[in-house]
N, C-alpha and C positions, 0 to 999 in steps of 0.2 A: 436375578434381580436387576432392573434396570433404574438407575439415577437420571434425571432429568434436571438440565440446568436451569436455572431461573434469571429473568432478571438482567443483570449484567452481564451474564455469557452471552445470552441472545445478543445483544447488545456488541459483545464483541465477535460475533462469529457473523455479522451483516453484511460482508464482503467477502466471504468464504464461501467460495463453491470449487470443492472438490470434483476431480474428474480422475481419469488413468490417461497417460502417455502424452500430454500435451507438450509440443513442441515452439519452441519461439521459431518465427520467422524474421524476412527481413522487413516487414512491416510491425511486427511486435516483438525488437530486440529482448535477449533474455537481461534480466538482472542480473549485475555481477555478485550482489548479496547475496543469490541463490548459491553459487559455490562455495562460500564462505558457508554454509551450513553443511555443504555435503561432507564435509570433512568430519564433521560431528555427529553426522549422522553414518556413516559410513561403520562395520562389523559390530553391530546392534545385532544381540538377538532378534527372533522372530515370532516372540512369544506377544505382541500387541500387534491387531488390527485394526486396520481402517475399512469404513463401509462406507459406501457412497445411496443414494436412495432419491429417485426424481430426474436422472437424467442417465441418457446410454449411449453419450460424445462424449469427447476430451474437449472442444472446441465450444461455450457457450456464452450468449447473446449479455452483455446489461439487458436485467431485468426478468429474467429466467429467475424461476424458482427454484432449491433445491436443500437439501440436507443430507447428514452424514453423521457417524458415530465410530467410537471407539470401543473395540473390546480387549481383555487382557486375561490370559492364560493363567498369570500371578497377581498375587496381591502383589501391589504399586499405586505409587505418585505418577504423577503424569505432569509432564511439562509439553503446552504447544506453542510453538512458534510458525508465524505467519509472514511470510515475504508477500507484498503484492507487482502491481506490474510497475510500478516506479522505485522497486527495492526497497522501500517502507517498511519496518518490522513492527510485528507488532506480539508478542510475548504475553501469553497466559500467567501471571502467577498463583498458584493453586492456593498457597495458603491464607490466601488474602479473598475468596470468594465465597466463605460462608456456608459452602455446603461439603467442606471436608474432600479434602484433595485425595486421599487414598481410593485404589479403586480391589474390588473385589476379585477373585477370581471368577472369572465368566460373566461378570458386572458388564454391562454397556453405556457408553457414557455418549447420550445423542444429545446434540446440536441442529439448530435450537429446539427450543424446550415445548411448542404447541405445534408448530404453523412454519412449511417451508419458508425460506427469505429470501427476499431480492440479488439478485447476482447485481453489481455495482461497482462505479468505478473505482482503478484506473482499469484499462482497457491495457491489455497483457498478460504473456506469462506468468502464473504462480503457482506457488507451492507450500506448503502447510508440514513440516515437521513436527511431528509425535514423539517423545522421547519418557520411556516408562522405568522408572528408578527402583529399589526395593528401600531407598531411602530417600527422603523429600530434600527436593530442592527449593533452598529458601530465596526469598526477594533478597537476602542481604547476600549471598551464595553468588548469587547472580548481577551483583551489584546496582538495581535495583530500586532497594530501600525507600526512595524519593518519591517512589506513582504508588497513588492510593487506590483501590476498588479491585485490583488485584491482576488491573493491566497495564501494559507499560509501552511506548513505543518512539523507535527510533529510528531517526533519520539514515539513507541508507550507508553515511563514511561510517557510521557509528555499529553497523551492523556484523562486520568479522570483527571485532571487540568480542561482541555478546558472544556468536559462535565460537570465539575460541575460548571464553569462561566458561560456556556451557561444555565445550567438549575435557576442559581443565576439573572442574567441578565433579565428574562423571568417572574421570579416571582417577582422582584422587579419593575418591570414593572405593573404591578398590571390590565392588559390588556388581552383580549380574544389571545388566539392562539392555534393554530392546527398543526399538524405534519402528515408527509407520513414517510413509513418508504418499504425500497426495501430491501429485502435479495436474495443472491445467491451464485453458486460453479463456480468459476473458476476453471477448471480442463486441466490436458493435455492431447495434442492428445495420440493418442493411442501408433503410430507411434514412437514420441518424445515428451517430454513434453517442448521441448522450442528450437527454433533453432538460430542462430546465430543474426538475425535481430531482433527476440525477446529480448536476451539480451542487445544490443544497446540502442532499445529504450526505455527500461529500466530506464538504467544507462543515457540517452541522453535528453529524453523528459524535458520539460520547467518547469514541475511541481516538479523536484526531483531539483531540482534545489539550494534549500534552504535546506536540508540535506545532511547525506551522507546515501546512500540505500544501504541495506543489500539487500542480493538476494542470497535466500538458493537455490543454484544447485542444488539439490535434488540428489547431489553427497553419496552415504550412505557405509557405512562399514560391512563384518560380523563383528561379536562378537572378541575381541581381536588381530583385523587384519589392517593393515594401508596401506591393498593393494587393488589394484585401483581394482575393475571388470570390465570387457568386457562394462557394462551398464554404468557405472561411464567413462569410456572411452570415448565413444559416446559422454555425454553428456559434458565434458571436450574439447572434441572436436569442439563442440558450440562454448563454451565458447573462445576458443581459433581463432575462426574465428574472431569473433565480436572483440577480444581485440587488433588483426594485423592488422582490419580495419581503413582508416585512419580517420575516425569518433571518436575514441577514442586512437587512437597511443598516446595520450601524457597522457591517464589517470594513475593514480596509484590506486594501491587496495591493502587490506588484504586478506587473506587470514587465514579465522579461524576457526580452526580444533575443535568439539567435540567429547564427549564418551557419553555413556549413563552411568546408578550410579553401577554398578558392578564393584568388584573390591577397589584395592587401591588407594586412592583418588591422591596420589603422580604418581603411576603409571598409571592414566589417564590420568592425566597431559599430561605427556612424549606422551603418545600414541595419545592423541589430538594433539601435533605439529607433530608428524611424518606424521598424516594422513594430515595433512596442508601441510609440504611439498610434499607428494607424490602428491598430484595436482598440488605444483609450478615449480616441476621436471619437469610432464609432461609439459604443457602448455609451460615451456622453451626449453624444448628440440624437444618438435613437431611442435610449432607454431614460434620459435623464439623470443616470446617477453622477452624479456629485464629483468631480475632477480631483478634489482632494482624498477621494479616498482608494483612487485609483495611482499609486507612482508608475512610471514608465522608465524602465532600465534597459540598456544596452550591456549584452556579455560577451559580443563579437561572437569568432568562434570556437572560446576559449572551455567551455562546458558543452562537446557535442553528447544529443541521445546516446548515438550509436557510432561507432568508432568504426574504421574506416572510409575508404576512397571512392566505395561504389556510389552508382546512381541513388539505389535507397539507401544509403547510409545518409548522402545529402539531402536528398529528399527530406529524411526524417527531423535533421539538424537544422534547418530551416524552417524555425517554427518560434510563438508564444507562449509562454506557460504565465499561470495564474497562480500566485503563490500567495497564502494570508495572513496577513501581520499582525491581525489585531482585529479580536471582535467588542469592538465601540470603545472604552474605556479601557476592558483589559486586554493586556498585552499575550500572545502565545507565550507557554512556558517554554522552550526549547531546548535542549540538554546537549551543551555544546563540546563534552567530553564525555569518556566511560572509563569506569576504572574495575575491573574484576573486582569481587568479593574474595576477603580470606578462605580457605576450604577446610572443612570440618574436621 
């Protein structure tokens, strides 16, 4: 028997593409969130699979089509959880989806439900944990309770919370379970690593919904310079499509400038807002949009990407992210603690 999701799974499995063995490099630092799950995933039977379907790399493009399914040995619940490549989680909750959480023995449960889907940003490592229960785990379980339509997602300080409730939830349960586990590289084309319908859907999709999403433009600096390059142009350029679109006309964003650790830490400062505004000059003065609804912040180089002293590690830390505050009138929801559920 195969279940087919509808709807809102589609809907949250739009950034999901599974692969086998993908590795972070020093151009696509790993998420520290992804470890925080491995712990919870870690001596899980072997009785739930994962299938991949559309692709025969680890390594694939924005904009690549693909799909994937789970099957299960036992009757079970099934809990997914989604790291992407900026540590972002984002959490299935079964009971809350309408077509009944439990899966069959030999049941397949494919994503999505008609039509391969967009691989899309961020651009990096991820990984998709499967965890198959012989009893459900609830939104309140999981603490939760607060996101409606049966997804939930959180920013990434907020993400070893969740893994250690889920891995808490699981053992006090005192019951058989099993886990899948997918890894892979979202990377950019060759061409451009994201173009203007990229960003949109982004910032637009149903599942960003309940934060506000950071999205590193892969905007990068030389060393001591808070001037735009020809590449940074380009990609500004994108960004500046998508923001005149009347799809987001009414959003507002930050904009926030870092440095990597050279230097004085006062004088990063300074140099991280400058290179913040030199993205909000352009974007205003090439594309039009509206200076108010762009702020420009300076974070020195007190939140690097990538942690350490190499060449890419600065490289990487030298850059603009695009963060959104508010689509027109309302505000992102943001979920600025987590507190475990009691367990059953």
């Amino acid at each position: 028997m195969r279940t087919l999701l509808t709807g809102i799974l589609a809907t949250a499995a739009a950034t999901w593409l599974p692969s086998a063995g993908a590795e972070a490099t020093s151009a696509h630092p790993r998420p520290a969130t992804i470890s925080a799950f491995e712990s919870a995933f870690e001596g899980r039977g072997s009785w739930l699979q994962a299938n991949v379907s559309g692709v025969t790399k680890s390594v694939v493009s924005v904009g690549e089509k693909i799909s994937f399914s789970f099957t299960s040995d036992r009757d079970a619940y099934l809990t997914v959880v989604h790291v992407d490549g900026e540590g972002n989680v984002l959490v299935l909750i079964p009971n809350q989806i309408g077509v009944g959480p439990k899966i069959a023995a030999g049941e397949t449960l494919d994503l999505p439900i008609d039509d391969a889907f967009s691989v899309s940003l961020p651009i990096g490592p991820e990984s998709i944990f499967a965890f198959a229960t012989e009893e459900e785990l609830t939104a309140a379980q999981l603490g939760l309770l607060e996101f409606d339509g049966g997804l939930a997602t959180l920013d990434p300080e907020l993400g070893p919370g969740l893994a250690s409730c889920l891995q808490k939830q699981i053992a006090a349960a005192n019951d058989s379970s099993s886990a899948a586990r997918i890894d892979y590289l979202v990377a950019a084309s060759e061409a451009l690593p994201y173009t203007a319908a990229d960003v949109e859907q982004y910032f637009s999709t149903q599942t960003r919904s309940f934060k506000r999403p950071t999205l590193d433009m892969l905007i990068q600096f030389e060393n001591d310079s808070a001037d735009l390059t020809p590449e940074a142009r380009g990609r500004l350029d994108e960004v500046g499509k998508a923001l005149g679109g009347s799809q987001m006309a009414a959003f507002g964003f930050a904009l926030n400038g870092h440095t990597d650790d050279v230097g004085d830490a006062d004088y990063n400062l300074e140099l991280s807002e400058r290179r913040a505004l030199a993205a909000q000059v352009y974007l205003v003065e090439n594309y039009g949009v509206k200076a108010q609804r762009l702020e420009a912040f300076g974070h020195g180089e007190g939140s690097p990407k990538m942690d350490g002293s190499s060449r890419a590690a600065r490289g990487q830390n030298r850059r603009v992210e695009l963060e959104l505050k508010n689509r027109g009138t309302r505000s992102i929801k943001l979920l600025s603690n987590y507190r475990c559920g009691a367990s059953r």
